[in-house]
Structure formats: structure tokens, C-alpha cells
KEMI-178857 format. One record per residue (C-alpha): residue number from 1; x, y, z; residue in one letter. Coordinates in steps of 0.2 Angstrom, whole numbers, plus 5000, padded with zeros to 4 digits. Layout:
KEMI-178857
> seq	u	v	w	type
> NUM	X	Y	Z	A
...
//
This chain:
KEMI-178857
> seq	u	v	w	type
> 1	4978	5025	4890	X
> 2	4983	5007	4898	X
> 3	4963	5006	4904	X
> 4	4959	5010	4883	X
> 5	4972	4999	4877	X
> 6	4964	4984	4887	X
> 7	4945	4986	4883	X
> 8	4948	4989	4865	X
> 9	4959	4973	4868	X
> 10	4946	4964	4878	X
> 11	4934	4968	4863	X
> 12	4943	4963	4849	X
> 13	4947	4945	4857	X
> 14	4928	4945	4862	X
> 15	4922	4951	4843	X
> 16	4934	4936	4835	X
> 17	4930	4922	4847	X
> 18	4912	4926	4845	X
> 19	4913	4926	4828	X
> 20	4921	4910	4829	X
> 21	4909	4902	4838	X
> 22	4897	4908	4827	X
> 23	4904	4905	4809	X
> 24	4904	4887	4810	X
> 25	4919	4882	4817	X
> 26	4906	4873	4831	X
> 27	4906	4877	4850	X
> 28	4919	4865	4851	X
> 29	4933	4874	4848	X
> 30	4941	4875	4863	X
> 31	4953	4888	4858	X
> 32	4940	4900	4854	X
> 33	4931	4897	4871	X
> 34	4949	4901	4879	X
> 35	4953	4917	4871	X
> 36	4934	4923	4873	X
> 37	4936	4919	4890	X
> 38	4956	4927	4892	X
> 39	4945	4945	4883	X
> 40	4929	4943	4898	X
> 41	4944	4941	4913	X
> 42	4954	4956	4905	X
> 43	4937	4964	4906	X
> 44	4937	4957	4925	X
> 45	4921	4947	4921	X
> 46	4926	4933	4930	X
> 47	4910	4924	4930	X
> 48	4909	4924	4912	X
> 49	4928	4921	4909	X
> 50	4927	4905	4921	X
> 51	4911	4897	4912	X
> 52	4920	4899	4895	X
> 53	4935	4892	4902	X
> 54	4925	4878	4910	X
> 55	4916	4877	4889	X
> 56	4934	4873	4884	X
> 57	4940	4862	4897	X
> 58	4924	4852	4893	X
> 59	4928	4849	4876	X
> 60	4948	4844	4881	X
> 61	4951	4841	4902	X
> 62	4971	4844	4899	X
> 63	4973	4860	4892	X
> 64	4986	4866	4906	X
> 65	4985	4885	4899	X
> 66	4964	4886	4902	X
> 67	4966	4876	4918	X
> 68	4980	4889	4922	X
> 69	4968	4904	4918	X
> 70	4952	4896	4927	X
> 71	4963	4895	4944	X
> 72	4970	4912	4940	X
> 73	4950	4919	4938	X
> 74	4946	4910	4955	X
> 75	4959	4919	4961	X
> 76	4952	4935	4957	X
> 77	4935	4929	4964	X
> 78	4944	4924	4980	X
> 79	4939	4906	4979	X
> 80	4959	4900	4982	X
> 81	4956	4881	4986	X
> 82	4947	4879	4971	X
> 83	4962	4890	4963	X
> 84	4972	4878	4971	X
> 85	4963	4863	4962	X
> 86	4965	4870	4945	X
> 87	4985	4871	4946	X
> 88	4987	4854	4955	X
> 89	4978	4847	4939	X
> 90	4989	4857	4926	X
> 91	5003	4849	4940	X
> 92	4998	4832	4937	X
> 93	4995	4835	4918	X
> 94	5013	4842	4916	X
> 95	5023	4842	4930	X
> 96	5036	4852	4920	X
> 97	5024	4868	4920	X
> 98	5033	4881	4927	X
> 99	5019	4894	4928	X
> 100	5007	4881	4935	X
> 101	5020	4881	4950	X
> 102	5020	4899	4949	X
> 103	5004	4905	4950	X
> 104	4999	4890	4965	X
> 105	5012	4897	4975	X
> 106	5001	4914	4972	X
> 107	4986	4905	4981	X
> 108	4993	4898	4993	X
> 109	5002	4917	4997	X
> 110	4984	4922	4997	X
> 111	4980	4910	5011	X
> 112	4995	4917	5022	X
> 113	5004	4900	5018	X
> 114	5020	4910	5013	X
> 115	5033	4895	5017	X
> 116	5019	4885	5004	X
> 117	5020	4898	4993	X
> 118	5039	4900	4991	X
> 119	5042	4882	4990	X
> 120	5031	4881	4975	X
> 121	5042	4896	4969	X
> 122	5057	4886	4971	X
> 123	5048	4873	4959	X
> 124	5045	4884	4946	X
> 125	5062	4892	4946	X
> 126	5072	4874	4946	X
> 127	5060	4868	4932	X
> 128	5066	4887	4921	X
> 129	5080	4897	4928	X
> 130	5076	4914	4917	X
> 131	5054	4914	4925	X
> 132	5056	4932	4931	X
> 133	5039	4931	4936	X
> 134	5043	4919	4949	X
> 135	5058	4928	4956	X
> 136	5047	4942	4957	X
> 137	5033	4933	4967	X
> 138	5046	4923	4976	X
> 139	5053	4941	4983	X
> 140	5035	4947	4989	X
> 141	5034	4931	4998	X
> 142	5052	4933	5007	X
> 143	5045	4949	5011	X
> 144	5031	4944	5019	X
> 145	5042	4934	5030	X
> 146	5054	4951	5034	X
> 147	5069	4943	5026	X
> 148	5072	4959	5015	X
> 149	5089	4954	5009	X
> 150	5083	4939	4999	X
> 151	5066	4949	4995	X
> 152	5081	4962	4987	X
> 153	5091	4947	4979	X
> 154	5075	4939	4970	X
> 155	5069	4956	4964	X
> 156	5086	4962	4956	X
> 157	5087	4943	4949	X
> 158	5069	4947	4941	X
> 159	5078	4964	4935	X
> 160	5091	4956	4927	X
> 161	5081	4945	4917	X
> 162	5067	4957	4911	X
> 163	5075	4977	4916	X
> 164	5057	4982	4909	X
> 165	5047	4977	4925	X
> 166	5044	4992	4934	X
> 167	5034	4983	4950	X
> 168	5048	4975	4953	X
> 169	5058	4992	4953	X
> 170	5043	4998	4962	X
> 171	5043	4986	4975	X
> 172	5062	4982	4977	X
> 173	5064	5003	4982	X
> 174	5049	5000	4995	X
> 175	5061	4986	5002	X
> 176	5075	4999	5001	X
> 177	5065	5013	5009	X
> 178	5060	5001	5023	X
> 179	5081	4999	5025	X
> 180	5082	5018	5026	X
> 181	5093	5015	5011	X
> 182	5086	5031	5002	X
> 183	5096	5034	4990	X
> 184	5095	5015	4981	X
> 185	5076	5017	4985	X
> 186	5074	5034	4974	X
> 187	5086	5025	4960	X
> 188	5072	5011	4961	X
> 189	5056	5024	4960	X
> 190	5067	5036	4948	X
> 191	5066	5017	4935	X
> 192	5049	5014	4939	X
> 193	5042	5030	4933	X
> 194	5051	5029	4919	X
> 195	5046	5013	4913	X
> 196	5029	5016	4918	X
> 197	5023	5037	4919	X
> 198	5007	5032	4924	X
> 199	5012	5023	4942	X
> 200	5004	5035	4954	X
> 201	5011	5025	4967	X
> 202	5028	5025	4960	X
> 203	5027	5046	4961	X
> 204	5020	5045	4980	X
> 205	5032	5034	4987	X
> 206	5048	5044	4976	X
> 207	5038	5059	4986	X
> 208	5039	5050	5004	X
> 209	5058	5048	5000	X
> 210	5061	5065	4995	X
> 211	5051	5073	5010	X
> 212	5061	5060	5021	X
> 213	5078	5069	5012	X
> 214	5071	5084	5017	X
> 215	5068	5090	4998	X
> 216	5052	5098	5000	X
> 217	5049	5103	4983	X
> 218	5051	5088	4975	X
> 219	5042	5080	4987	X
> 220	5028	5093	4983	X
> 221	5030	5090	4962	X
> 222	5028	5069	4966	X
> 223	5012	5073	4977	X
> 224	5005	5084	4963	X
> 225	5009	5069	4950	X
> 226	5002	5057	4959	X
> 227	4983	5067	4962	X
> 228	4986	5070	4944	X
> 229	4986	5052	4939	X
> 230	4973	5046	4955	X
> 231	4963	5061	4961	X
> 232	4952	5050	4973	X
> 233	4967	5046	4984	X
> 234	4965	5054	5002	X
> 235	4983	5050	5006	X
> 236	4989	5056	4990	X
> 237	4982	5074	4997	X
> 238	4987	5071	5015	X
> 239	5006	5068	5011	X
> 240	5006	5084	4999	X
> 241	5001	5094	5013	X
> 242	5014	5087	5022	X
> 243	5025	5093	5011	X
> 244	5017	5110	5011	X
> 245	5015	5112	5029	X
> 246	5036	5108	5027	X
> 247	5035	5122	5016	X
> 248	5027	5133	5031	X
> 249	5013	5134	5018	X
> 250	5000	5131	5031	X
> 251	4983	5138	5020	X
> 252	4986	5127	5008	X
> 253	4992	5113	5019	X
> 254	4974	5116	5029	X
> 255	4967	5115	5011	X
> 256	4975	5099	5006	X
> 257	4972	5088	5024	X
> 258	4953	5096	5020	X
> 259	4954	5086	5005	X
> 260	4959	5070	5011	X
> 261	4946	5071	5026	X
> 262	4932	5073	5014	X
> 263	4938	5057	5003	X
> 264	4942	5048	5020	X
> 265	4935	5055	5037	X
> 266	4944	5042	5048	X
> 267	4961	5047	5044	X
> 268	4965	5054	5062	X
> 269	4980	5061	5058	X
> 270	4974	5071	5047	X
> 271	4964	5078	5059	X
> 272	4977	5078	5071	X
> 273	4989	5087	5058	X
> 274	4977	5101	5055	X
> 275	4974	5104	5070	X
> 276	4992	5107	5072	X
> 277	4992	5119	5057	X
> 278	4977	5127	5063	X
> 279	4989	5130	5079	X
> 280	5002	5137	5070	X
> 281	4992	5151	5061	X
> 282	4985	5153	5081	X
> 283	4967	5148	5076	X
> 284	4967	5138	5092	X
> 285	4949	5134	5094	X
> 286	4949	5126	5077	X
> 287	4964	5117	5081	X
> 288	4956	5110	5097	X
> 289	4943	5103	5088	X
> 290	4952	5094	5076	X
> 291	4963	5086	5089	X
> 292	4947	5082	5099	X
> 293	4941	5072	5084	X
> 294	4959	5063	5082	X
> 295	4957	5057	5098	X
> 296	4939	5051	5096	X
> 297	4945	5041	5081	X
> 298	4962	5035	5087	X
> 299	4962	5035	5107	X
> 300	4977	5029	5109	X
> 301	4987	5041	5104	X
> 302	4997	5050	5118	X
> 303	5003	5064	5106	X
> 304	4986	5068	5100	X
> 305	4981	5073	5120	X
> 306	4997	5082	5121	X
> 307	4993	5091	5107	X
> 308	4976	5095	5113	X
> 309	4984	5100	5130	X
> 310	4996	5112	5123	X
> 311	4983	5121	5112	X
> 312	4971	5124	5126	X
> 313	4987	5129	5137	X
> 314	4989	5143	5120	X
> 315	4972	5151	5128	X
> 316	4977	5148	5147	X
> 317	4990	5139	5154	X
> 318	4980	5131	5168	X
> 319	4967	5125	5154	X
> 320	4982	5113	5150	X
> 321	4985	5101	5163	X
> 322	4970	5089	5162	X
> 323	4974	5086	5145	X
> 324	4997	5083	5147	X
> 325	4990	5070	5163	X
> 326	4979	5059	5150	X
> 327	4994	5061	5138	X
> 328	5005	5055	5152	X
> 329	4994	5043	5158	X
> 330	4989	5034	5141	X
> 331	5011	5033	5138	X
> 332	5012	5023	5154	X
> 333	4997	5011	5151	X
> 334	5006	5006	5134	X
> 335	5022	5004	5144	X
> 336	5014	4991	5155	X
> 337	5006	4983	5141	X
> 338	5021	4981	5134	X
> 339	5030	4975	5149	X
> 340	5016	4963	5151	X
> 341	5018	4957	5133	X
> 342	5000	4963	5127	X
> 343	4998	4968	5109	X
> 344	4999	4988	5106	X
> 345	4995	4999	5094	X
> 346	5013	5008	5086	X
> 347	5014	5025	5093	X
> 348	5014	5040	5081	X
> 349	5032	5040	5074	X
> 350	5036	5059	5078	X
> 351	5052	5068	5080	X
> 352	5055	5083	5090	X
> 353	5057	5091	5075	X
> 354	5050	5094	5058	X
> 355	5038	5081	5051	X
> 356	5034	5065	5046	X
> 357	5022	5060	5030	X
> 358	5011	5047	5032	X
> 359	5013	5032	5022	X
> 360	5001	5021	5011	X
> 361	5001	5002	5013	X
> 362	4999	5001	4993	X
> 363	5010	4987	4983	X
> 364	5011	4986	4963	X
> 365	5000	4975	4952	X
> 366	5004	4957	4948	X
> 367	5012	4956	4930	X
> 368	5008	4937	4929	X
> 369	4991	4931	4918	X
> 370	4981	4943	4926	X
> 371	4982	4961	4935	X
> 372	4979	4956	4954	X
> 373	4984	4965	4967	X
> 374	4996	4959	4980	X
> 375	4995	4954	4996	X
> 376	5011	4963	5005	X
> 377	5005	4968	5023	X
> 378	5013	4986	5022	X
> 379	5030	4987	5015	X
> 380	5030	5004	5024	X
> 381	5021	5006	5039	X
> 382	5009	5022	5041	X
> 383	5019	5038	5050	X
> 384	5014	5054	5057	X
> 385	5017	5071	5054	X
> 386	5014	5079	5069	X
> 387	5026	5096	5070	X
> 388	5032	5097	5091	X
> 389	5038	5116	5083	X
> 390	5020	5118	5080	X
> 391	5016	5129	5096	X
> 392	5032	5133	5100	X
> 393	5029	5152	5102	X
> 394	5014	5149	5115	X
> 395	5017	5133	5119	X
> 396	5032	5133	5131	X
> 397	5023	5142	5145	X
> 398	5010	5126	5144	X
> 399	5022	5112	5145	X
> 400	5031	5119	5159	X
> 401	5016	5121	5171	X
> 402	5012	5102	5161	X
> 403	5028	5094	5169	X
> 404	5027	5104	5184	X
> 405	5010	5096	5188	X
> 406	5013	5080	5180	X
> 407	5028	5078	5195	X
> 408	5013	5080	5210	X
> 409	5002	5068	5200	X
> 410	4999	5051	5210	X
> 411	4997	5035	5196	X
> 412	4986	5031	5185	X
//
């Protein structure tokens, strides 16, 4: 509906500022270059949008709103400094712009200039105290520098002066969730959806919080909501069979990592994960192969070869050891790593029991002048379900031989 709603937008602008240009109001009207070029950016044509906008600044250099939207179209084509260029000359046209402030403190947030940014966010908010769009991007940007309590503050200030933004919602219960304050982070998703019901990230992030609760079923009913709404997203299906595989509803937890393997076939965990719920309907061969191909695509990870050690020790406990020393050794080549302060991938965040969904680095939309998505590096980071329950019926004989041997093992 919302994609309807803009092209039928995008083509009525288009249809009167053609007709403009055409009726004999002469090409230069500036106004109808402008709107024209606001229907060809909505349209994400930003080639065309920009030489209309270039078509009106030509006829009057000072128009701060077209200067505004050209920055905000190079910004969309990834050209920021020239962005950049655009809102220092709506700056120096009116230095009383707000937005111009604004949407610079966007590009430079794009170049990773986050201290730029928020300055420029300061700017905007001193020049008008009620710009939600700016708190809004101001408490991206505080994120990005991991000061999540002012992040929180500039969100619920952009709340209070428009109650109808539901990224802001969206974002500030990602914030929340990231604090393991669960409760205030479904309140936040619960607004979210309800302002906007097509948010597919709004229902998977609600069903990360509600598998984290331990609510399984809801968890499941968000999942199904958001493959509704977006059914090309492999973590979409991955997480819902998570929540199955919570469910001990491991056919259709198989079918569901199935899914996201074939929309994304470097997604080790799901690999790893079906290779855990292959163990736990006994299919150990399949499970073995699964966890053989986790490990090809993430070699890093210990639990992926402990895994794969305790599923061979399923057949034959002495077909288990190679498999626990690897796992052992790779943990202590991390810790040294780390001791010698070298960068290391995060281990696969698993508990001894149950499991753990894996999460999407996936932010709202920017509501300013144009839909562009933001740059947050990973309000969540991505976590494993890995279920250590998942061989407990075969697996025990195996880990005990594992540690027995692991004690005669020299270093590695």
C-alpha cells in the first residue's frame, strides 16, 4: 500500500510538473523543475531528480529547499562530499536553516564523522527546539558512539514532539533490547507496529524479545508476520525456526533453516543449527554434514567442532575425539589472541541451555526528505541458537571420553 501510495504520488507530481513545463509557464519555473524532481527522487530516479534540481537552481542559485533536496539525492547516490557542498551553501544562504544543519549532520554520519554529525545536530536543534527529526538522527548518532542513555533521551524527546514516529519507537526498543530491558523494548515494538503494521522489522525484532522471554508462541506468530510482510528475508525464516525448534517442532524447524539456506547459503548457523536438529531426530549423518559446512563457512567457531565431535561420538564414542581436541584447541588460540590484544571474531553466544535466535543488523528508515536507510552498525549483534540439550541422550558417553582425552593432550 505505502509502495502504491508513493508511485501514484511520484506520478501525479510528475504528470503536473510536466504539464507545467509544457503549458507555457516556460522552463523557467523553478518550482516546477523542483517538484518534478521531488516525484523522480520518490521514484528513487536520482539521476533525473538531480538534473531537475540542478534546472532549477540554474534559474535561482538560492533556493535552500532544492539545494537541500539535491544534497539529500547525493546522498542517496553515495556521492556525500558533494552532499556535503550542497548543505554548506543552503548554510551560507540561511544560516537559520535548521534542516540544512540536519540533513549535513546526515552526510557527515555517512562518512563515520559521528562527533561531525552530532555537532551539526546540535545546530539544528538550538536554531528550532520542537525539529524531532533531528533528535531523531541526533540519537542514531549517540548510538553509534555506544552512549545509549542519551541515544534513549533524544529518541523519547523526538517522541514527545511527534508520538506518531514509529522508527523512533522502533529504534529506541532496539536500544532497549541491547540494555536487556525487555520489557520497555516490547512496549517500544508493541507502538511500532501499531503505528505502522506494515514494519516487518518491528514484528522480528518484537519476536527476538519474545523468544528471549521465553514466549515461544508469540515469538512464532511475530516470525510468521514478518515473512508475511517480507518473504525474501532468510533470517526472517531462520529465527522462526528457532522458535520452532523451542517448540521441539524440529520437522518444521529443519524446514524453516531449509528456507533461509536457500535465500542465503552462507548463513553458518543455520547450518550449524540444522545440523543440531538433525541430531536431535538422531539423523546423525545429516547432522554431521551440516556441521561440517558451518565449519567450512565459519572456522572459527569452537562450538560448531564440538558439535561435530559430539555427533560423530552419537555413532561411536572414539569417533569423537579428534573433533572435541580442534574444538579445544581453536578456544585456546582465541584466548591467546585475546591476551595478546589481536582482534577476534565474538564467539557463538550459547547457553548451556535452551537456545538463542539470531539477530539481524537491520535499522528503520530515515523519515527526513527522503527514505534512506541508516547507517547503525548493529543495534543487536547476531546470536546463535545452538541447543547444548541437543545430543543429550547419546551425547554424554562422547563428552566424557572427549574430556578424558582432552586431559592427556599435549598443546596446541
Amino acid at each position: 500500500m505505502q509502495e502504491t501510495r508513493r508511485t501514484f504520488l511520484a506520478s501525479t507530481l510528475t504528470s503536473a510538473a510536466a504539464l507545467a513545463l509544457s503549458s507555457g509557464l516556460t522552463p523557467n519555473d523553478a518550482f516546477a523543475y523542483h517538484n518534478r524532481g521531488l516525484a523522480y527522487r520518490d521514484m528513487r530516479d536520482y539521476d533525473r531528480a538531480i538534473r531537475d534540481f540542478d534546472a532549477a537552481l540554474k534559474v535561482n542559485g538560492t533556493l535552500t529547499a532544492v539545494l537541500n533536496d539535491r544534497g539529500l539525492g547525493y546522498i542517496a547516490k553515495g556521492e556525500t562530499d558533494r552532499a556535503i557542498e550542497d548543505f554548506d551553501q543552503a548554510i551560507a544562504v540561511n544560516p537559520k536553516d535548521p534542516l540544512a544543519y540536519n540533513n549535513r549532520g546526515l552526510a557527515y554520519r555517512n562518512k563515520g564523522q559521528i562527533d561531525t554529525a552530532i555537532g551539526n545536530y546540535d545546530q539544528a536543534i538550538q536554531i528550532n527546539a520542537d525539529f524531532a527529526l533531528a533528535y531523531y538522527n541526533r540519537g542514531n548518532a549517540y548510538y553509534d558512539k555506544r552512549d545509549h542513555d542519551r541515544a534513549i533521551a533524544d529518541y523519547s524527546q523526538a517522541l514527545k514532539i511527534n508520538p506518531n514516529h514509529s522508527v523512533a519507537y522502533y529504534n529506541r526498543g532496539n536500544v532497549y533490547y541491547g540494555k536487556r530491558d525487555l520489557t520497555r523494548a516490547l512496549a517500544d515494538f508493541d507502538q511500532a507496529i501499531k503505528i505502522d503494521p506494515k514494519s516487518a522489522v518491528a514484528y522480528y525484532d518484537r519476536g527476538l524479545t519474545h523468544y528471549d522471554r521465553r514466549d515461544y508462541e508469540r515469538a512464532l506468530a511475530d516470525f510468521d508476520q514478518a515473512i508475511k510482510i517480507d518473504p525474501k528475508d532468510a533470517f526472517a525464516y531462520y529465527n522462526r525456526g528457532i522458535a520452532l525448534y523451542g517448540l521441539q517442532d524440529f520437522d518444521r524447524a529443519i524446514a524453516d533453516f531449509d528456507r533461509a539456506i536457500k535465500l542465503d547459503g552462507k548463513i553458518a548457523l543455520a547450518h550449524h543449527n540444522r545440523g543440531n536438529a538433525y541430531a536431535r531426530r538422531r539423523e546423525h549423518d545429516r547432522a554431521i554434514a551440516d556441521l561440517d559446512q558451518a565449519i567450512k563457512l565459519n572456522g572459527n567457531s569452537a562450538l560448531a567442532y564440538t558439535d561435530r565431535g559430539l555427533a560423530h561420538g552419537a555413532k561411536g564414542p572414539g569417533q569423537a575425539v579428534t573433533h572435541l581436541v580442534v574444538a579445544r584447541c581453536v578456544r585456546i588460540q582465541r584466548g591467546k589472541a585475546r591476551a595478546f590484544g589481536q582482534k577476534v571474531a565474538p564467539h557463538d553466544a550459547v547457553g548451556q541451555r535452551g537456545v538463542s535466535p539470531l539477530q539481524k543488523r537491520n535499522r528503520g528508515r530515515n523519515r527526513g526528505q527522503i527514505a534512506l536507510l541508516l547507517r547503525d552498525k548493529g543495534l543487536h549483534g547476531r546470536r546463535v541458537l545452538a541447543d547444548r540439550q541437543a545430543l543429550d541422550a547419546l551425547g554424554h558417553g562422547a563428552q566424557a571420553i572427549g574430556r578424558e582425552q582432552l586431559q592427556h593432550q599435549g598443546q596446541c
